[in-house]
N, C-alpha and C positions, 0 to 999 in steps of 0.2 A: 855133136855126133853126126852120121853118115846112116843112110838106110832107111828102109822102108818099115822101119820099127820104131820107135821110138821110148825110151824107157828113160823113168827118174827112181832115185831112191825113195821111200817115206822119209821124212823129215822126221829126226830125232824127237824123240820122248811124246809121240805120237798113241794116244789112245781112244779107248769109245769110247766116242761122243765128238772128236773133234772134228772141225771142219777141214776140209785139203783142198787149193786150190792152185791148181796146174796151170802154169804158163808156158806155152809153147809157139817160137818162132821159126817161120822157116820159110822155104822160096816155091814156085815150077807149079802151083798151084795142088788142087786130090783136096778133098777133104780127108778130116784127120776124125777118129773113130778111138774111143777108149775101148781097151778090152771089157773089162770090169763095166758092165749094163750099168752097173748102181752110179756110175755119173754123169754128170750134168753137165749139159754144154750148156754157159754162160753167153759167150758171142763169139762167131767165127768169123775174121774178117778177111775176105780175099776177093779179087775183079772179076778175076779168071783166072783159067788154069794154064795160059802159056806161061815158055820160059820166062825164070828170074821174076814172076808176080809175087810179093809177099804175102805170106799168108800168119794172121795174127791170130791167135785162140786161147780162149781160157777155160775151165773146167771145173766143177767144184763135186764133192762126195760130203758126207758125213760119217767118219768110220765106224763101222761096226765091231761087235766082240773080236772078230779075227782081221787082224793087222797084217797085210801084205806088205814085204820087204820092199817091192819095188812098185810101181805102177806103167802097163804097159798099154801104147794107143800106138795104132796102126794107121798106114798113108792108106786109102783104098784104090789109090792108080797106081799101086807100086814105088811112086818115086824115092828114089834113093837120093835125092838131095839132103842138104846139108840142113841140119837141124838146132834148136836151142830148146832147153827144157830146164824149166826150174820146178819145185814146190814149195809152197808156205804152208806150215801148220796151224790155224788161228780157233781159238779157244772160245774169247767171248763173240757171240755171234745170238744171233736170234734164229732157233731153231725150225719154228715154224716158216721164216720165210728168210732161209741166210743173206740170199740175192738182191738187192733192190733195181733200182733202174739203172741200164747200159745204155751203150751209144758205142757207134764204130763209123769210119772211116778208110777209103782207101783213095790214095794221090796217086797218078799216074801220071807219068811227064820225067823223063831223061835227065830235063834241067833243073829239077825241082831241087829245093834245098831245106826245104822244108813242109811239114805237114800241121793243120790248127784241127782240133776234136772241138764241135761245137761245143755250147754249156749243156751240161749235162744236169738235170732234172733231180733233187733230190726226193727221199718218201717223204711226207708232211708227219713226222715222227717229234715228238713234242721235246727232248731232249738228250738225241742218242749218240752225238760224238760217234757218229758212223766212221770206219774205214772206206775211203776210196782208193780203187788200184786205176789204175793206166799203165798200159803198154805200150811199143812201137816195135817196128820191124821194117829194116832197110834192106833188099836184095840186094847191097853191095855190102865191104866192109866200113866199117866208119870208125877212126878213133875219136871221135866221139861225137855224144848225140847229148844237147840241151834240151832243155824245159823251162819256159822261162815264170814256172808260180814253183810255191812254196812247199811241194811236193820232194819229198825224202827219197833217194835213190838208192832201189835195194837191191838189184842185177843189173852187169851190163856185160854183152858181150862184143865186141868189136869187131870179130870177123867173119865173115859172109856167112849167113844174112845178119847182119848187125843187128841185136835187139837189147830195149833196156825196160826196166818195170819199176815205177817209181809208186808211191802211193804218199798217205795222209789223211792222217786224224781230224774228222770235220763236225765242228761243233753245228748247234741248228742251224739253218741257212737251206735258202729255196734250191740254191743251186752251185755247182762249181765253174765259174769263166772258163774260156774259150783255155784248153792246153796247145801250146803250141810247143812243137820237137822242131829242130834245126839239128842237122848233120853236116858232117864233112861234106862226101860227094854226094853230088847228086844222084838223086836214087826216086823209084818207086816205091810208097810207101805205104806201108797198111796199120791202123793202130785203134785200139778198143780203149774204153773206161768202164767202171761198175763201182756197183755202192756193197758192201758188205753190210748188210743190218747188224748193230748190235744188241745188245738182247735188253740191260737196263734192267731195272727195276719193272714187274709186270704191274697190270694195271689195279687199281685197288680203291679203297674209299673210306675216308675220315668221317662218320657221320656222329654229331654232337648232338643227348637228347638232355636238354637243362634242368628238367625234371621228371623223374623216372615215378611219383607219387605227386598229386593234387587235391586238391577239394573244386567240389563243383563249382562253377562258376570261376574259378582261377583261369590263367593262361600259361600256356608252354613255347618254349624258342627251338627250334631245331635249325642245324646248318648241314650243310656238308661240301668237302671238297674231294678232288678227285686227285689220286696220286699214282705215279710208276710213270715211266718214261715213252711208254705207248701210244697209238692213239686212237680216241675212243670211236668205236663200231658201234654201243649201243647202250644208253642210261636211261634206268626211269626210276623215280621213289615215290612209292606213297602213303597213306596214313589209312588207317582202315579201325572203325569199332569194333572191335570183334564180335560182341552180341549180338549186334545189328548188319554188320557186316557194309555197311554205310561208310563208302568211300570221303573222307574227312580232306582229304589232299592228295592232287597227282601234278607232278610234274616230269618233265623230260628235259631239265635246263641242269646244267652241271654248276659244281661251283655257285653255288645259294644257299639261303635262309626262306625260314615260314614264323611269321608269329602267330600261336593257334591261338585266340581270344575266348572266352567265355565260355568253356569248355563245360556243360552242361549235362549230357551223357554219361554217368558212372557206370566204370566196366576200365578194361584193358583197350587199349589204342595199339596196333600192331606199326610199326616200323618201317617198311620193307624198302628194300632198296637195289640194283640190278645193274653191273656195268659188266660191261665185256669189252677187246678191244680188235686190230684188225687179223693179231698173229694169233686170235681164239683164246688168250688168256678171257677168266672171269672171274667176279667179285660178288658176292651175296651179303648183304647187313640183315640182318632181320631179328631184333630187338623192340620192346613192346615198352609202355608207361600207362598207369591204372590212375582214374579216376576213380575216388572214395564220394561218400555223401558227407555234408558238414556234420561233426558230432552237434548236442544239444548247444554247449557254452565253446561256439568258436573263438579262440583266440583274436582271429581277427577282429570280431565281431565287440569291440570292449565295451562300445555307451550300451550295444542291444544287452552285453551279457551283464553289464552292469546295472541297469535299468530292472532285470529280472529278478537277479539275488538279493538288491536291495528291496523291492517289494516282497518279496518271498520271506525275507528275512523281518520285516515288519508284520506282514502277516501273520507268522508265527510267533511273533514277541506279543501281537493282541491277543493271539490264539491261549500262547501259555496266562498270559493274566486273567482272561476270561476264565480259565479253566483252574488258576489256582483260587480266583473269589468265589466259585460257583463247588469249588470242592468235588473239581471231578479228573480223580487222578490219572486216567487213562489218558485225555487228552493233554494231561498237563509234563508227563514225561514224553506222550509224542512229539509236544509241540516242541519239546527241550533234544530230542534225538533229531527231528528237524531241522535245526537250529547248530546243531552240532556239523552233521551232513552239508547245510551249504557253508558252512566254516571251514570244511578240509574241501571244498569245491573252490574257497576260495586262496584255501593256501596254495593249492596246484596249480592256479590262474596268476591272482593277484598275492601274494604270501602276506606283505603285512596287512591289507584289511582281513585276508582269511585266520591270521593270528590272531587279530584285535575282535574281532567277530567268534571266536572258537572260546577266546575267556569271557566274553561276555554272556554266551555259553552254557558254561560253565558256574559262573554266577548267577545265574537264573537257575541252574539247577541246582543249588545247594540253599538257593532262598527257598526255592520249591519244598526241598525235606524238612526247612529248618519249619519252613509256615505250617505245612504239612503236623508236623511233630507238635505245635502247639495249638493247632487245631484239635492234634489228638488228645 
């Protein structure tokens, strides 16, 4: 188009929340001014404002509830030269920070036949398959304008001021090599690049506790790793007694384990864990594990628990004989109830000594009544 206005449609099936990025080419220098405050100039690239200087710019909004038909930017020196204007509608994007790093250029020289955009800088984003856009703009016309990388061509206009917008999906990588554009005639030339954040998975944390119950003196495994495509501004986890409030473990290293040893304090162990990243996403773990006291017959514990019931269990077998030759029945059924009790102690633990221990028993208790009986 012509004028001192400049206007594009909204791109189809445009809603809030999406991002809108305006490219506009054009010659004779002014800087260019959106109507609409709420956008953003991304990069403006121009020398000066005499005739035939290109001037390359781009623009980004993020739309709100009320969706305007068109979008209009204004020359502020008036110039009515000759104009180009595209929009993209793009969806996935990272809200907090849609823009990443730009770069611009402008070639001056009659003869020139071409223009090279240094490498361009990517974010240190862990794995966001960013968009990258590139533009050019020739004050002449061109049937046509190359690029010589692997950049997908999504406008081109050929006639004064010739401009084209090419872009491409970029996996991690520090940066993108030098773009070079080649045209027809030679021309002065002006030409931007930019990174579109995309948004990814936000940032987040896998934290594994191996044992959520203990007995004293046991040990515990925690690990954790760090997830979402972000990248991190800030992690710390650590381990806390709760009674005592006695810091057990702190770190600030991502992606780790802790083996807790000999865990001795009974009570609850608090969890906690804290990441954020640089577009302000954040992640909280905060999950506890209780150390108990050993019961009397630890299971692990088998020669001590064994060593025990079997004296016990002799003791009470003297106990009961003593007390059936001495004819004294109160100890002689205690000894036999005794006797009984570390019997189902041992079926719970050990089942077949506790069965073979529970009739034996049991036969001590019925010699009891029968001796008993002819005592009487």
């Amino acid at each position: 188009g012509t004028g001192s206005v400049i206007s594009v449609n909204t791109p189809a099936g445009t809603s809030e929340g999406d991002l809108i990025i305006v490219f506009i080419g054009t010659r004779d220098g002014g800087s260019i001014v959106p109507e609409d405050p709420t956008f953003n100039t991304i990069r403006q690239e121009v020398y000066s404002n005499d005739k035939d200087r290109p001037i390359t710019t781009a623009f980004y909004v993020i739309e709100n509830s009320v969706i305007p038909t068109n979008y209009i930017f204004n020359r502020i020196t008036d110039n009515d030269r000759e104009w180009n204007v595209v929009a993209f509608r793009i969806t996935n994007f990272n809200v907090f920070e849609p823009i990443g790093n730009t770069i611009g250029i402008t070639n001056m020289g009659t003869s020139t036949h071409s223009l090279t955009i240094p490498d361009l800088e990517l974010n240190n984003i862990k794995n966001p398959d960013n968009l990258v856009f590139s533009t050019v703009t020739t004050y002449r016309d061109n049937d046509f304008i190359n690029h010589n990388t692997d950049f997908n061509t999504e406008n081109f206009f050929a006639s004064r001021p010739a401009n084209k917008i090419i872009s491409k999906i970029v996996p991690q990588q520090p940066s993108i090599n030098n773009i070079t554009y080649t045209f027809q005639h030679s021309s002065h030339a002006s030409a931007i690049a930019f990174e579109v954040n995309s948004y990814g998975e936000p940032i987040s944390l896998h934290v594994h506790i191996e044992e959520f119950e203990l007995l004293v003196g046991e040990n515990n495994f925690i690990s954790w790793q760090t997830l979402g495509d972000t990248e991190t501004d800030y992690f710390e986890i650590n381990i806390t007694h709760v009674e005592t409030g006695n810091v057990l473990f702190q770190s600030f290293q991502e992606d780790d384990t802790v083996f807790l040893q000999n865990l001795n304090l009974t009570g609850k162990y608090r969890v906690y864990a804290f990441i954020n990243d640089t577009f302000g996403n954040e992640y909280i773990f905060d999950e506890s594990f209780e150390v108990i006291p050993r019961p009397l017959f630890d299971p692990e514990q088998t020669f001590e628990n064994t060593i025990i019931l079997v004296i016990s269990f002799i003791l009470l077998s003297l106990l009961f004989y003593i007390s059936a030759k001495n004819n004294v029945e109160i100890l002689l059924y205690a000894s036999v109830f005794g006797l009984i009790v570390i019997s189902i102690v041992f079926i719970n633990w050990i089942f077949i000594v506790g069965i073979i221990m529970f009739f034996i028993s049991l036969l001590l208790m019925f010699l009891s009544i029968e001796y008993n009986g002819k005592r009487g």
